[in-house]
N, C-alpha and C positions, 0 to 999 in steps of 0.2 A: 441571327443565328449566331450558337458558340461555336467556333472554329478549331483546328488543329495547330500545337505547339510545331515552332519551326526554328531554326539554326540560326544564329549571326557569327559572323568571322570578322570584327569589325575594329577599323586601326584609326589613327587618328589621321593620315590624310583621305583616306573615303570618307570621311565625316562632309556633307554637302551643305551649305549656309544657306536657310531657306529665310523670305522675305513674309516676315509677318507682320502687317502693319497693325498697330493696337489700337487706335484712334481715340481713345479717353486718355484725361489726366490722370481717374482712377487707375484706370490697366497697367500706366505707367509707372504708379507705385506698388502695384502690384511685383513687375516686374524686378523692381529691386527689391523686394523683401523675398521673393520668391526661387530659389534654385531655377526650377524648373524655366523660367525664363530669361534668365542669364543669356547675352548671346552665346551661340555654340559652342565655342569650342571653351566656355568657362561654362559651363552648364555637364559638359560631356566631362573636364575635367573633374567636376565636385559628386554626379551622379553614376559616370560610368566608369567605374574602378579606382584611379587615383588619389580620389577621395577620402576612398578605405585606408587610406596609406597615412591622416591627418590623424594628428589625438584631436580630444574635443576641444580644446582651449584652438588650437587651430582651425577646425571648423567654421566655432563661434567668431575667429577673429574674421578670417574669410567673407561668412556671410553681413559683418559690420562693414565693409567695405564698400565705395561708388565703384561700378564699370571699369574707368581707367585705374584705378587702382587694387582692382582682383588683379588686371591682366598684367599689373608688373607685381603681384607678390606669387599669383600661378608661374611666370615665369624665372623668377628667382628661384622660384619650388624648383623648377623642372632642371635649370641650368647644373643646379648640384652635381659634380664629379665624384664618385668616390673612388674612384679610381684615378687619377690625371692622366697619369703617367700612358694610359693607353690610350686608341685613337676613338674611342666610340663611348659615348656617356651612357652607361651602366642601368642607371635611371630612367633614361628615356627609350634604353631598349627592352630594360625590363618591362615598364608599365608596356611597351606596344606589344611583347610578346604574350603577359600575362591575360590582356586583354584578347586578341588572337583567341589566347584558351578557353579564359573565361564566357562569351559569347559563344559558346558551344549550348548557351542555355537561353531560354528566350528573353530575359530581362534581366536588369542590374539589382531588380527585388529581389530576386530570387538567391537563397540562401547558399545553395549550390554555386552560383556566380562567384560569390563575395570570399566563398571558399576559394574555389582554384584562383581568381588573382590572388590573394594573400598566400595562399598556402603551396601553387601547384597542382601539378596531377596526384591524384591518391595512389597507393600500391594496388588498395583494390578498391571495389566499386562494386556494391553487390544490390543490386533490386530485391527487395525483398518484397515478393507476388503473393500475399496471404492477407486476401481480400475481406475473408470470413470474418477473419483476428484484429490487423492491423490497418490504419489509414495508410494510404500512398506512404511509401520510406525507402531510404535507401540507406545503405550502411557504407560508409568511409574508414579506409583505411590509412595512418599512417605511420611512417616510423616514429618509435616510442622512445630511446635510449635505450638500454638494457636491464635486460630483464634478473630477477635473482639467480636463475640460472646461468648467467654472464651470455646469456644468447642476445641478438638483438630482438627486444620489446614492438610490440606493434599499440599505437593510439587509437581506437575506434569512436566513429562518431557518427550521428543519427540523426536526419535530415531525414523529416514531414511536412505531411501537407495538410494543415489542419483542415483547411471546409475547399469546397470546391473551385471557389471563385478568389482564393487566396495563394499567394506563392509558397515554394516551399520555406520552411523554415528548420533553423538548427534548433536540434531538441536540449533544453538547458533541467537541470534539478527545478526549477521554480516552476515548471509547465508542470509538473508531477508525472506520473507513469500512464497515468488513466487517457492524458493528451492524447499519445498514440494507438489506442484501441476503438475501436469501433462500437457503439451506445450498447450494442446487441453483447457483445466479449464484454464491456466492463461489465455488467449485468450480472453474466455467468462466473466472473472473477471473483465477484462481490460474496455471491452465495457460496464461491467453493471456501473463500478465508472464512466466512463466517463456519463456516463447518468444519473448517481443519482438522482433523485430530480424529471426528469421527468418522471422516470417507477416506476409504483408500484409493481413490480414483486418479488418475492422471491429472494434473490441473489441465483445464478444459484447451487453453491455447496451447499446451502441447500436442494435446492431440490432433490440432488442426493445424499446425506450423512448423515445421522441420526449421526454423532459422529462431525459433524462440530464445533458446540458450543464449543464439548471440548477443540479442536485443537486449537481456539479462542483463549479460557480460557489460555490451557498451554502456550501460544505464549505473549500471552496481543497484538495481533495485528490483529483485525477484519474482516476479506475477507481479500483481496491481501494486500493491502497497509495500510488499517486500515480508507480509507475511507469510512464517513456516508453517512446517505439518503443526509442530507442539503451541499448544492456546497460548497467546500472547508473547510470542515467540517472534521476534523480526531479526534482520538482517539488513541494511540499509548502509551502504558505500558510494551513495551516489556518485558519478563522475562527472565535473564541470566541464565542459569542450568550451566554453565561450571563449580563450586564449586563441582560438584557430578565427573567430571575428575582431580579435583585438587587433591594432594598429601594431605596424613592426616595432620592436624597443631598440633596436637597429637598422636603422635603416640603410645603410651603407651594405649590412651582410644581406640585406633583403633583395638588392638592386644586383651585388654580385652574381646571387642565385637565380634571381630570376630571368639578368639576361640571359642565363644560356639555356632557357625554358626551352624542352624539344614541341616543336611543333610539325603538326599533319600539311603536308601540301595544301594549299588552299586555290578554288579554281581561280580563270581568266579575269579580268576585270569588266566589266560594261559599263561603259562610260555616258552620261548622263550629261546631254547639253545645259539642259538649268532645271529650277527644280521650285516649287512654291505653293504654296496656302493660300486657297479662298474661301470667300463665306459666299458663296451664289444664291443661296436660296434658302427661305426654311422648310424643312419637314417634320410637320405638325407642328411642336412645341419646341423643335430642337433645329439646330441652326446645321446647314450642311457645311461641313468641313470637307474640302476640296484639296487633296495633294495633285496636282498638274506636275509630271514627271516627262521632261518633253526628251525623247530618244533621236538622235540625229544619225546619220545615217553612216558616221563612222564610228558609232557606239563599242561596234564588235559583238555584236549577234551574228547568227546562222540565218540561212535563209533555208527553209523547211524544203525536201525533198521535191515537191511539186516547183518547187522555182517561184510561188507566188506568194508566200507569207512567212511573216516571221508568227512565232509562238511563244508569248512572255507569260510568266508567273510574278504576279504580286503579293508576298507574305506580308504581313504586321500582326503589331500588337500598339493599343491606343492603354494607355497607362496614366490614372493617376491618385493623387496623394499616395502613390507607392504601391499601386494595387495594380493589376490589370483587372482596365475596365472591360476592353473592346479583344477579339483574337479573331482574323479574320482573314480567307486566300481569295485571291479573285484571278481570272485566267484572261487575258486581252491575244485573241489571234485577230490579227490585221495583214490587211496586203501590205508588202512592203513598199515601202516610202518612196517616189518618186527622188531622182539626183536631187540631193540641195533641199530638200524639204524632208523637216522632222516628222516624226508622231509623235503624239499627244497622250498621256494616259491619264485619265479621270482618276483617282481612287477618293470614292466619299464616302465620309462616315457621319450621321447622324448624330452630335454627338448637344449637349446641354450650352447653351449660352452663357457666357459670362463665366465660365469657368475654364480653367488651368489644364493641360492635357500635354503629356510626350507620346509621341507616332511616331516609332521606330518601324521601316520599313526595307523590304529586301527584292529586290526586282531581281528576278533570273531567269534565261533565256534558256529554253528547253528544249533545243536543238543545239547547240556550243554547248551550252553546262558554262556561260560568262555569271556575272552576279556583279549588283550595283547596289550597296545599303547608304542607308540615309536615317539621319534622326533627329529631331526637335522639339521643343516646347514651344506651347503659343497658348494662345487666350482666345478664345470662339466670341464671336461677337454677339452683340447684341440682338443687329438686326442684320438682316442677308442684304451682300453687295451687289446686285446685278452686273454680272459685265459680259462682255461678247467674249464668244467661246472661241479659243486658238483653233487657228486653221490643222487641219491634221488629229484634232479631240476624238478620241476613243472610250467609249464606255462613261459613267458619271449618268445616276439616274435621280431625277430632282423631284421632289415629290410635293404637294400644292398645300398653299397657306390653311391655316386654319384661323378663326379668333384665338384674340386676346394677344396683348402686348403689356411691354411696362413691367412694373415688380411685381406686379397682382398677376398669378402666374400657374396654371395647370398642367401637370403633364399625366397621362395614362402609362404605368407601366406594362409593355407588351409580356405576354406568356411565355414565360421561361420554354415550352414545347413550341414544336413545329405545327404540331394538328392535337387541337383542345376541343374536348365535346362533352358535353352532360354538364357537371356544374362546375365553374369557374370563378376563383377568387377575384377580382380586379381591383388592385389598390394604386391609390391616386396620390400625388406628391402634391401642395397644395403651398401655394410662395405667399408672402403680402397679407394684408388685413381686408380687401373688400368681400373678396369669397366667403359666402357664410353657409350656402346650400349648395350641394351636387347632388346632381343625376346623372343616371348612368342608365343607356338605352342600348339594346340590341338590336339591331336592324331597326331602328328608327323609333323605336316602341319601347317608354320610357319601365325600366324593371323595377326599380330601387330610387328610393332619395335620402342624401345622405344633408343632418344638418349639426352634426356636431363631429371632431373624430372620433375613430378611427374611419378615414376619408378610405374606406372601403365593402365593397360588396360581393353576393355570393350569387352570383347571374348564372342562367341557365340557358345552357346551349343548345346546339342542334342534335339530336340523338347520334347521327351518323357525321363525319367528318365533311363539312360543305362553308363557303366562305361567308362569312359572319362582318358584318362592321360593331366595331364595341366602340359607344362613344360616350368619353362623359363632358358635361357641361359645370360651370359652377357659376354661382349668380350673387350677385348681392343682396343686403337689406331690404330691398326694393324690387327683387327681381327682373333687376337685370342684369341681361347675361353678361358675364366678364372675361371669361374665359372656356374653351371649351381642347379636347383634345380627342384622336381616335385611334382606334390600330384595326387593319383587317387581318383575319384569323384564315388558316385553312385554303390559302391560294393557292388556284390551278397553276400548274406551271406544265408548259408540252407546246405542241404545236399550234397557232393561233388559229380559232376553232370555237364555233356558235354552234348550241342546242338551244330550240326551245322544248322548254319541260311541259308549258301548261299554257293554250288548254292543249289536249291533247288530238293525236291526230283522227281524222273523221269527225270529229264533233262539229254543231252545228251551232252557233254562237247567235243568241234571238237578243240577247243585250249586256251592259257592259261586266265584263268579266276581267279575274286576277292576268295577267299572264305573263309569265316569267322562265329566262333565260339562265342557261348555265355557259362561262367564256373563259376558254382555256387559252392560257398569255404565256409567249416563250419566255422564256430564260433569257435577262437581261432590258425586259424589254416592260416600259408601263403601258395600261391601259386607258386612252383617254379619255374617250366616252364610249357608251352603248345607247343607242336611239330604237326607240321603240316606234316604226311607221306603221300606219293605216294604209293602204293604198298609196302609199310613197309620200304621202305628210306626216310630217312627224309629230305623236302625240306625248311623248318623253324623250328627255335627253338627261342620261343618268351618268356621273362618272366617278361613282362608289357602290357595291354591292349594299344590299340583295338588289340581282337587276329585275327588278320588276316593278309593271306599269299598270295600270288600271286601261282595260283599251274597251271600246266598244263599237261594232259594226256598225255599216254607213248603211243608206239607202238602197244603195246601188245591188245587181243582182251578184256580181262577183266583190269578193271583200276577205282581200288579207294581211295577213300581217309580216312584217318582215322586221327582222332584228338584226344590227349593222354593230362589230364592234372597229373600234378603229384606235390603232395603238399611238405612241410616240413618234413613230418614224413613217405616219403617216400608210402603213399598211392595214387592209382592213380583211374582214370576213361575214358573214350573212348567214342568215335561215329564215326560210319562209313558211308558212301556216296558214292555209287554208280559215280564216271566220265562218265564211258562207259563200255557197258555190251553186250553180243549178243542177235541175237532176240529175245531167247529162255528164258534168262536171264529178268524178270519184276522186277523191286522194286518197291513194294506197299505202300502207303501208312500205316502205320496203326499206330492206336493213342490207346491206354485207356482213354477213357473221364471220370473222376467222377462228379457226381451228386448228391448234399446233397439233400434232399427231404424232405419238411414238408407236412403232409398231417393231414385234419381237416375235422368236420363232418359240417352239415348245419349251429350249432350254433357258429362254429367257435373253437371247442374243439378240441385238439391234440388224433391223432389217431397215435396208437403204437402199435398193434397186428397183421399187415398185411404182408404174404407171398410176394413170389417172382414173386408167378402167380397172382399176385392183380397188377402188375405195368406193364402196355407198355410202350414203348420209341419210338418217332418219331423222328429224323434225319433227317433233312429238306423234314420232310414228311413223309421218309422212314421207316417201321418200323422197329427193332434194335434188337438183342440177348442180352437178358441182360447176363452179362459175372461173376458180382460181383453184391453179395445184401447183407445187414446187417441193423443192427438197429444198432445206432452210440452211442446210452447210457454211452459206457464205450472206445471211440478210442479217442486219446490225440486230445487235443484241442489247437489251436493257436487262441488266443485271441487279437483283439488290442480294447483300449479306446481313442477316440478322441473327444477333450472337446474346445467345443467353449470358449475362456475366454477373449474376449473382450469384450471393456466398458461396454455396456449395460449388461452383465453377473455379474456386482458388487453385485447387492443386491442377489443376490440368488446363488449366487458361492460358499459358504459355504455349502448349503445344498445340492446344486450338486455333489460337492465333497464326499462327506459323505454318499448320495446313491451311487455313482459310487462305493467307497471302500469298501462299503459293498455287492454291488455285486461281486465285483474281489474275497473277503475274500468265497463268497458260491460258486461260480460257478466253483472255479479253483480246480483241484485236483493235487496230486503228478506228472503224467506225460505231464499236462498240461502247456503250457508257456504264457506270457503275454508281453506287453510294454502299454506305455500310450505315445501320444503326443495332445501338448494343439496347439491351434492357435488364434491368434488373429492380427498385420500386417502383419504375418507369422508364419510357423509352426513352433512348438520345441518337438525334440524327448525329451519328461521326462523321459523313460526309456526304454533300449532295448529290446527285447526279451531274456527274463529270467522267470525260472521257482519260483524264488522266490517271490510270492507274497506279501511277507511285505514291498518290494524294492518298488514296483510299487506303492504301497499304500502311500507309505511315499513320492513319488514322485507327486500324484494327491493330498495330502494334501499341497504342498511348494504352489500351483497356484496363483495366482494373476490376477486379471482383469483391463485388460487396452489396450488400442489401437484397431483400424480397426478389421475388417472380412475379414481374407483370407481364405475361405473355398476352391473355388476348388484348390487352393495351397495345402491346409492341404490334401486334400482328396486324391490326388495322393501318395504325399508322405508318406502319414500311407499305403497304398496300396503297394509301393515301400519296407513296413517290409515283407511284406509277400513272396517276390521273392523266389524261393528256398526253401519253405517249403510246406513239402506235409501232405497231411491228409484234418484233417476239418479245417475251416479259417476262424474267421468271426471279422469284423468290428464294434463296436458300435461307433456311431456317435450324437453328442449332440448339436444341435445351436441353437441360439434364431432369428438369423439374417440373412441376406442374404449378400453376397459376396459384398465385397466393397473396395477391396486391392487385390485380383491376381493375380498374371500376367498370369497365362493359363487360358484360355476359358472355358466358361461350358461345351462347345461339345466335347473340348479334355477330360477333368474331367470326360464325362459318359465314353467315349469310353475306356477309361484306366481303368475305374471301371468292365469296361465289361470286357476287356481283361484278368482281376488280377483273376478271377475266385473266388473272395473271397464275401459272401453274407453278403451283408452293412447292416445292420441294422440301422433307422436312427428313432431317435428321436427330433422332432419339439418343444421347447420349446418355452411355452407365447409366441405365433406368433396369430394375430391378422385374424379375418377373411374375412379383405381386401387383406393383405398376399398370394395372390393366385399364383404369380409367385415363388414366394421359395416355397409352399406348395406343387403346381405341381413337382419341379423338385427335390425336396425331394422325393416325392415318385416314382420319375424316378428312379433314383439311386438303391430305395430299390425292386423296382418290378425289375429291368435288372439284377438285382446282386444274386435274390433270398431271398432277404432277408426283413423286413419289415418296414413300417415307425407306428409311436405311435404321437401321439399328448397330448400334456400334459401344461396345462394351470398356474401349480401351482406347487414349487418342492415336498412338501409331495405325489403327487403322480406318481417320479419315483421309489420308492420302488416297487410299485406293475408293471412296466412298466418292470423294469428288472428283477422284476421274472419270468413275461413273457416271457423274452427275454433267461434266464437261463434252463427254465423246455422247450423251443424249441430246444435252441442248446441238448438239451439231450433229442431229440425224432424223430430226422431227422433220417431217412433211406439213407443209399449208396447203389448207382442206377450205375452201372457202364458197360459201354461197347466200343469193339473196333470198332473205326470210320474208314472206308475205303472211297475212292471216293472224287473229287475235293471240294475243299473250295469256300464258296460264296465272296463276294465283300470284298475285304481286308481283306480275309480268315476267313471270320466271316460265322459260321454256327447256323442256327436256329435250336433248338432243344425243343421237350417238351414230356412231361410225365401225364399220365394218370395213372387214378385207376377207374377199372372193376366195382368196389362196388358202385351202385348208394347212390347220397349227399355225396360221397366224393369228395376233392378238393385236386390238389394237386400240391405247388408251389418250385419252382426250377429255377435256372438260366437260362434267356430267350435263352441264347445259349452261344455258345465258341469261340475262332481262335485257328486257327491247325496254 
C-alpha cells in the first residue's frame, strides 16, 4: 500500500546510529562509493541539507575521500566561524535551524526541502489546486530587489510534481511550459495556438484556473509555448530560478542569516533506548528489512486514559536513488511495559535484496504528542538472518520462502490498487541468464507463458472482488524451475471468520466434490494454514488461497466437513457442513440478518423513541420474529469517505475537503474506525481503516483533482473495505460526474452494493438538471443500500448535508432476525420493515443474499 506524506523536524543530535552489518567485501565497497552508506552522521551531512551548502568541485572532492578522512574535512567544514567574535558558531546554528525548517517536507529529494534550507521561509506560499489545468505546484514567493517603480520587487518561483511516484521539483526554462500541464490541457493548448487569430475564445486554462496569470508571470512564457493572438506572434521571457538551488557564493552572509531562522515550537522528545536493522526473513523475492525500535520505559510517552497502554505512531518514508520508494504509517497499541523492561517495535518493510535504501522514520506518541525521528542507509541483504525475536517485540509480520536464490532472480510486481478484477497487467522483473520461460498461473491454473520479453502478461480475474493468488514461475533451457514469485490480491481483512461457500447448505454429497472456503484475517495478523477435515481427518492442509480442496464423503451414515483457519498467534476459527446425514438428521438453514433502520415522521424528522413492538419485518413477504432490537446512538461505527476528485472537481475541492474533514473530526468517536479513498481514472485507498481520525484527515487534505470519473470502479472497491467487518457500515459517497473510466458495469456496481450490506449514502454534487441518468442511478444505489442520496448545488452547503448524514448514523435502530427458508434468484432476498405508528416511514436495505 502507498501511504500518506508526513512531517520531520529533524536536528543533528536526534539523528540515532543504527547497526547495519553488510557482511560482503562487495557491500563494503559499495559503501564507500556510495552517499547513501556513509556512516551517519557523514551520510546526514552530504544528503540531508549541508550538502546543498558544497559547490561541485567540493562534493566531488568529498566523495574521493576514505571514512576517516570525510570525518576531519566534514568537520573542518562545520568548525568555520564567520563570526568569532560572538559566543555561538553561525554555521552550525544555521545548518540546525535551516534544517528544523526544511524537514517540514518529507525528504531531502524533495525540491521544496532544498528550497527553505538554502533560501528560508518564502513570503508566500501559494498551492495552486487546478487539477483540470496543472500538475500538483505550488508557487513561491520571494523578495526580488526593486522594482522599476522603486517599490520592493517580489521573485516567484514554481515547484512540480512531475508523475506521481516522484518528488517535487523546481520548474527550470529547460523542462518547457508543457511540463506543468496535464496530457488532457497541453492538448487543448496545442489546438487553441494552432488557431490563434481565428477564435476569440478565452484560452482554455484560463477559463479553468483563476491563478493562470501567475503561473505566466513566474514562467515569462504565456499559455503552452508563449504563443499570441496574432499568427506567428510570441512572447517568450522565460525566467531562470535555478540560483534559489545554487550553493551560497557567500557563505559567511548565508550562516549569518540563517542562524536567526524563526522557527515554530517543536514537540517533546521521546527518547529511544537503541535502535537497529534486520534481515529476518524473506518475503517472496524480497528480503525483510526490520527496524527494531526498542522504547524503555523512561522514553517520555503518556499512558492512555485507561491506565493500561501506551499508543504509538510509526511514520516513514523508504527512499532510494533519490526517489521515494516506500511511504508508509503503522499504529503499535501495546500494554505498557512492566518496570525495567522495554518494548519492542517491529517496523518491516519488504524491500529488494542487495540493494541501497535510506528509511527515514518518525515515532510519535499520541497521547503526549512526544516524537522520536531517526535515519539511515543500509544494504538489504542477500539472504535473511534468522535470529530470536527481543523479549517485549510488537508487531513485525514475516511472510514464507518461496523458490529461487542466487543472481538468477524473479520477482512479481504487486498491483498498484488495493482490489483488481477483470483483466490484469502482471509484469515480472527478470535478473540473471538461466530464466528463459515464464508462467504465470491464477489460482494454481497456468494462464499465459512467456518465452521472450516483454516478461509480462494480461491475466484474467475474478468478475467480483475475492482473493486471487498470482504466481509466476520462470524455468530454464531444460525446464527447470529456477525461480518462482507470488502476491495475493483482494484480502479479507475483519474479524477472524470461516464461510464455507461450496457445497452448499442441505445438499447431499454421493461422491467427491469441489468445496471451498472464504477466511476473513484481522488487521495485523497472517493466516497460517486452513485445513480442510472429513470427520475430523484432515484431507488438505492449504496455506495460500483459493482455499479449496477436493473432499469426498466416507462410508459412514453421518459425514461432514469442517474447515479450521488458524492464524500466526495461534488463534483459530471453524465452519461446518453437513456431506451426508440421515433422514432424521435436517440442516437448516439459518442466518441472523441485521438491519439498520432510519425512521422519520411526515416532515421528514428523525424519530428515536420507538419500541420493539412499533417494527414488523417482512421476509419476502413473510412476517419475521424480530430476534435483536436497539437504538444504535452509541455501537462502533465503520465509516468510509469516497470523494470524486477528478478534473471537474478542481474549483471546489478545497472546500470539499474541508467539510468532508470536518465531518470525520464530529461524527467519529473512540470505538469508531474510518478510511478514505478518492477516485478519479481510478480508485486510491488514502487510508485504511483505522481508528485514528487525524490520519484520515491529513489523508483527504494531500487530494488533488485531475483526470477521468471512475465511479463504479470506486464504488466496488470502498465496498470491498468493508468485507469482514461487522456492526454498523456506512459509505459516504461524493461526485459531480457520471462514470466515464470503469471497467465494471453499472449493473455489476449496484448488485455488489447490494450484496456489501453496507448503506451508501450518496451525495450529487453541482449536477445539472438535464443530469437525469446519474441523478437516477445515484439514487439507485442510495435507496437499495438503505442509505440516502442529498443534492447539493454549491460546497458551503455540505456542512449542513453531513450533518444530516452524522445525527442519522446516530439514530438508526438494529432490527435483527433469523432467516430460515430458500434464497430468491442468485440468493438475493427481498425484505422490508414497517412501523405500526401511523406518518411514520421507515427505510432500510431493500433486502440481502444468504
Amino acid at each position: 500500500m502507498t501511504n500518506p506524506r508526513f512531517t520531520f523536524v529533524l536536528s543533528l543530535a536526534l539523528l540515532v546510529a543504527l547497526v547495519f552489518p553488510l557482511g560482503t567485501a562487495g557491500a563494503q565497497s559499495l559503501q564507500d562509493n556510495d552517499a547513501t552508506l556513509w556512516p551517519e552522521s557523514q551520510r546526514a551531512f552530504f544528503q540531508d541539507g549541508p550538502g546543498l551548502l558544497l559547490t561541485p568541485e567540493q562534493r566531488t572532492e568529498l566523495r574521493g575521500l576514505n571514512p576517516e578522512a570525510r570525518a576531519r574535512w566534514i568537520q573542518q567544514f562545520l568548525d568555520r566561524d564567520p563570526i568569532p567574535e560572538t559566543p555561538v558558531n553561525e554555521l552550525r546554528e544555521g545548518i540546525a535551524r535551516r534544517r528544523k525548517l526544511a524537514f517540514e517536507f518529507p525528504s531531502p529529494t524533495d525540491a521544496r526541502f532544498q528550497i527553505l534550507f538554502l533560501n528560508g521561509a518564502p513570503d508566500e506560499r501559494l498551492i495552486i489546486d487546478c487539477g483540470s489545468v496543472f500538475k500538483p505546484m505550488e508557487l513561491w514567493g520571494y523578495p526580488g530587489g526593486v522594482g522599476p517603480d522603486g517599490k520592493p520587487a517580489k521573485r516567484e518561483l514554481l515547484v512540480f510534481k512531475p508523475e506521481e511516484s516522484e518528488p517535487y521539483k523546481l520548474w527550470l526554462p529547460t523542462d518547457s511550459k508543457r511540463a506543468l500541464y496535464t496530457p488532457q490541457m497541453e492538448y487543448w493548448l496545442e489546438q487553441w495556438e494552432e488557431l490563434r487569430g481565428r477564435i476569440r475564445a478565452v484560452r482554455f486554462d484560463k477559463q479553468n484556473c483563476k491563478e493562470v496569470d501567475r503561473v505566466d508571470q513566474a514562467t515569462g512564457v504565456p499559455g503552452l509555448t508563449g504563443a499570441l493572438a496574432a499568427p506567428k506572434a510570441y512572447r517568450i521571457r522565460p525566467r531562470d530560478a535555478s540560483q534559489f538551488l545554487a550553493p551560497p557564493a557567500d557563505l559567511a552572509r548565508w550562516a549569518r542569516e540563517a542562524a536567526v531562522t524563526e522557527l515554530l515550537s517543536s514537540p517533546s522528545e521521546l527518547k529511544l533506548a537503541s535502535a537497529e536493522v534486520r534481515f529476518p526473513a524473506r518475503a517472496e523475492q524480497r528480503i525483510v528489512s526490520r527496524a527494531l525500535l526498542q522504547i524503555g520505559p523512561d522514553a517520555g510517552y503518556k499512558v492512555a486514559e485507561n491506565g493500561r497502554e501506551i499508543s504509538l505512531v510509526v511514520e516513514g518514508i523508504v527512499e532510494q536513488d533519490g526517489r521515494v520508494f516506500d511511504q508508509f504509517r503503522m499504529r503499535f497499541q501495546l500494554p505498557v511495559p512492566k518496570p525495567g523492561a522495554p518494548a519492542v517495535l517491529a517496523v518491516d518493510r519488504p524491500l529488494r535484496p542487495r540493494q541501497a535504501f535510506v528509511m527515514r522514520l518518525k515515532v510519535m506518541d499520541e497521547v503526549g504528542g512526544a516524537e522520536a525521528r531517526l535515519t539511515r542507509g543500509f544494504v538489504t541483504h542477500s539472504d535473511p538472518k534468522p535470529e530470536p525475536q527481543p523479549a517485549g517485540l510488537v508487531g513485525g509480520e514475516l511472510l514464507p520462502e518461496t523458490v529461487g536464490a542466487g543472481l538468477d532472480t524473479l520477482i512479481l510486481i504487486p498491483p498498484p490498487a488495493d482490489v483488481v478484477v477483470g483483466l490484469w497487467r502482471a509484469d515480472a522483473i527478470v535478473t540473471g541468464e538461466r530464466i528463459k520461460k515464464l508462467v504465470f498461473l491464477v489460482d494454481g491454473k497456468s494462464q499465459l507463458t512467456r518465452t521472450t520479453p516483454p516478461w509480462s502478461a494480461e491475466l484474467r480475474l475474478s468478475r467480483f472482488p475475492t482473493e486471487q493468488t498470482i504466481r509466476v514461475e520462470g524455468y530454464d533451457d531444460k525446464d527447470a524451475l529456477v525461480a518462482a514469485d507470488e502476491v495475493i490480491i483482494n484480502l479479507q481483512r475483519g474479524a477472524l471468520a470461516v464461510r464455507i461457500a461450496a457445497p452448499p447448505k442441505g445438499s447431499r454429497i454421493t461422491g467427491p466434490t469441489l468445496a471451498k472456503a472464504e477466511i476473513v484475517v484481522p488487521d495485523g495478523r497472517r493466516l497460517e494454514t486452513v485445513e480442510f477435515r472429513v470427520n475430523d481427518k484432515t484431507v488438505a492442509r492449504l496455506t495460500a488461497p483459493p482455499w479449496e480442496a477436493r473432499v469426498a464423503p466416507t462410508n459412514e451414515d453421518l459425514v461432514y466437513l469442517t474447515v479450521v483457519a488458524t492464524l500466526d498467534d495461534g488463534s483459530t476459527a471453524e465452519a461446518v457442513r453437513y456431506l451426508k446425514a440421515p433422514e432424521y438428521v435436517e440442516e437448516v438453514e439459518v442466518n441472523l440478518v441485521e438491519l439498520y433502520v432510519t425512521v422519520t415522521d411526515r416532515s421528514g424528522a428523525l424519530v428515536r423513541n420507538l419500541q420493539q413492538s412499533d417494527f414488523d419485518v417482512l421476509d419476502a413477504g413473510k412476517p419475521q420474529e424480530i430476534s435483536k432490537f436497539e437504538l444504535v446512538d452509541n455501537l462502533p461505527l465503520t465509516l468510509g469517505v469516497l470523494l470524486d476528485t477528478s478534473g471537474s472537481m478542481a474549483g471546489s475541492l478545497v472546500e470539499t475537503q474541508q467539510a468532508a474533514s470536518d465531518f470525520l473530526e464530529s461524527v467519529m468517536r473512540p470505538k469508531d474506525r474510518a478510511f478514505a479513498v478518492s477516485f478519479a481514472r481510478r480508485p486510491r485507498l488514502e487510508m485504511p481503516p483505522t481508528d485514528d481520525t487525524g490520519a484520515v484527515v491529513r489523508a483527504i487534505s494531500e487530494l488533488q483533482a485531475v483526470g477521468d470519473t471512475a465511479l463504479h470502479d470506486a464504488l466496488i472497491q470502498s465496498l470491498y473495505y468493508f468485507r469482514g467487518i461487522q456492526g454498523q457500515r456506512a459509505l459516504v459517497l461524493l461526485s459531480d460526474g457520471d462514470d466515464n473510466a470503469s471497467y465494471m458495469p453499472y449493473k455489476d456496481a449496484l448488485e455488489y452494493a447490494r450484496r456489501s450490506g453496507v448503506a451508501v449514502y450518496v451525495i450529487g454534487f453541482n449536477l445539472s438538471a438535464f443530469e437525469t441518468g446519474l441523478r437516477r442511478k445515484l439514487s439507485e444505489i442510495a435507496t437499495e443500500t438503505g442509505g440516502r442520496v442529498f443534492w447539493a448545488s454549491k460546497a458551503d452547503e455540505l456542512t449542513g448535508i453531513y450533518k444530516e448524514i452524522e445525527n442519522e448514523l446516530r439514530s438508526r435502530y438494529l432490527v435483527a432476525f433469523y432467516a430460515t427458508g430458500e434464497a430468491g434468484a442468485g440468493g438475493y432476498r427481498e425484505v422490508e420493515v414497517k412501523v405500526r405508528k401511523g406518518g411514520l416511514k421507515a427505510r432500510t436495505a431493500r433486502g440481502y443474499y444468504q
